[in-house]
C-alpha positions in Angstrom: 112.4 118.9 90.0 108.6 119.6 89.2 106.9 123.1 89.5 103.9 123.5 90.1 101.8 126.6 88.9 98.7 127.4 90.6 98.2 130.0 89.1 97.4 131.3 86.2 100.3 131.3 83.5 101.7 134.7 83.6 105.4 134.1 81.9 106.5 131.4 79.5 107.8 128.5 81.1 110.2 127.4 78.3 113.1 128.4 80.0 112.6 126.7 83.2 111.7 123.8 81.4 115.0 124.2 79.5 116.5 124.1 83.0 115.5 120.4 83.1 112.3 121.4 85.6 108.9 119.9 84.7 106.0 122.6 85.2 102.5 121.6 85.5 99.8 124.0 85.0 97.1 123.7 87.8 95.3 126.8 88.2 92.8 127.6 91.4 90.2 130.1 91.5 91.9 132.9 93.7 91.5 132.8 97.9 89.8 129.8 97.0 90.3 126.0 98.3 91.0 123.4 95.6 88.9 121.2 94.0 89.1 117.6 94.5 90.7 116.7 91.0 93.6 118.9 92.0 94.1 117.6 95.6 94.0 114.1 93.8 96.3 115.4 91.4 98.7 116.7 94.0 98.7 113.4 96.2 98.9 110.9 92.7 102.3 113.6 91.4 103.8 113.0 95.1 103.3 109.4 95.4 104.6 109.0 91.4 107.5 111.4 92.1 108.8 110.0 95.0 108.8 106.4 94.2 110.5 106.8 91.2 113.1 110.1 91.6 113.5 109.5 95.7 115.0 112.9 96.9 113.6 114.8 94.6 112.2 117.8 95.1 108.5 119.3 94.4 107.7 123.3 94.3 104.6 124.9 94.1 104.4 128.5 92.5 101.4 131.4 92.8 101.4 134.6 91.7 100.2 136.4 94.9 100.7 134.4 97.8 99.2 136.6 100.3 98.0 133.6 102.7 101.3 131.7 103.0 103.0 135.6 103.6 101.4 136.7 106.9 98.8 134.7 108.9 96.2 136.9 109.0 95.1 137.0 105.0 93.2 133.8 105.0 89.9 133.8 104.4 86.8 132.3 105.5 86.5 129.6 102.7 90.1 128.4 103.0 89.8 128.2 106.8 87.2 125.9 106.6 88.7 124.2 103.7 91.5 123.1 106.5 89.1 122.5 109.4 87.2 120.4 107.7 90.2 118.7 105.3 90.9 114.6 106.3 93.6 112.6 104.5 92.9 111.3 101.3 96.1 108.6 101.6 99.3 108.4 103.3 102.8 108.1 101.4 105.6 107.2 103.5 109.0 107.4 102.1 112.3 106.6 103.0 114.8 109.4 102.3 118.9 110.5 102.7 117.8 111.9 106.2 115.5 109.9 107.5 111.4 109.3 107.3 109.1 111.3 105.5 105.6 111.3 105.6 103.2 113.3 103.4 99.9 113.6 103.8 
């Protein structure tokens, strides 16, 4: 399993590592959409992860999480972040349970 933080590091995480997860550190600015190196980032670790550990399973960790909570605490800039957001690739995968497609 990988976790990803994007937030900033706010407790050690040696001892999920021990746990045999892989943490990445990827940090956004707060209420903010993510730069391109990190969407890039995100779509290279998913096509990488799922080639070579198929079934595996990808988690991604902030501190606050208000906009994934309740619908209405998304802002202006990540609202037009999605409205304006086009695939960068396509990764299609077979898995246990059928097709999965990420994009």
């Amino acid at each position: 399993m990988t976790l990803v933080r994007v937030c900033d590091a706010t407790y050690d995480k040696a001892p999920v590592e021990k746990e045999g997860i892989d943490v990445l550190d990827w940090p956004l600015d707060d209420g903010a959409p993510p730069p391109n190196q990190i969407v890039d980032d995100w779509l290279n670790l998913l096509k990488t992860k799922f080639r070579e550990e198929p079934g595996c399973s990808v988690a991604v960790h902030c501190v606050a999480g208000l906009g994934r909570k309740r619908r209405e605490v998304f802002n202006s800039k990540q609202l037009l972040y999605l409205e304006k957001y086009r695939p960068k690739m396509q990764l299609h995968f077979r898995s246990i349970s059928g097709h999965c497609c990420v994009q």
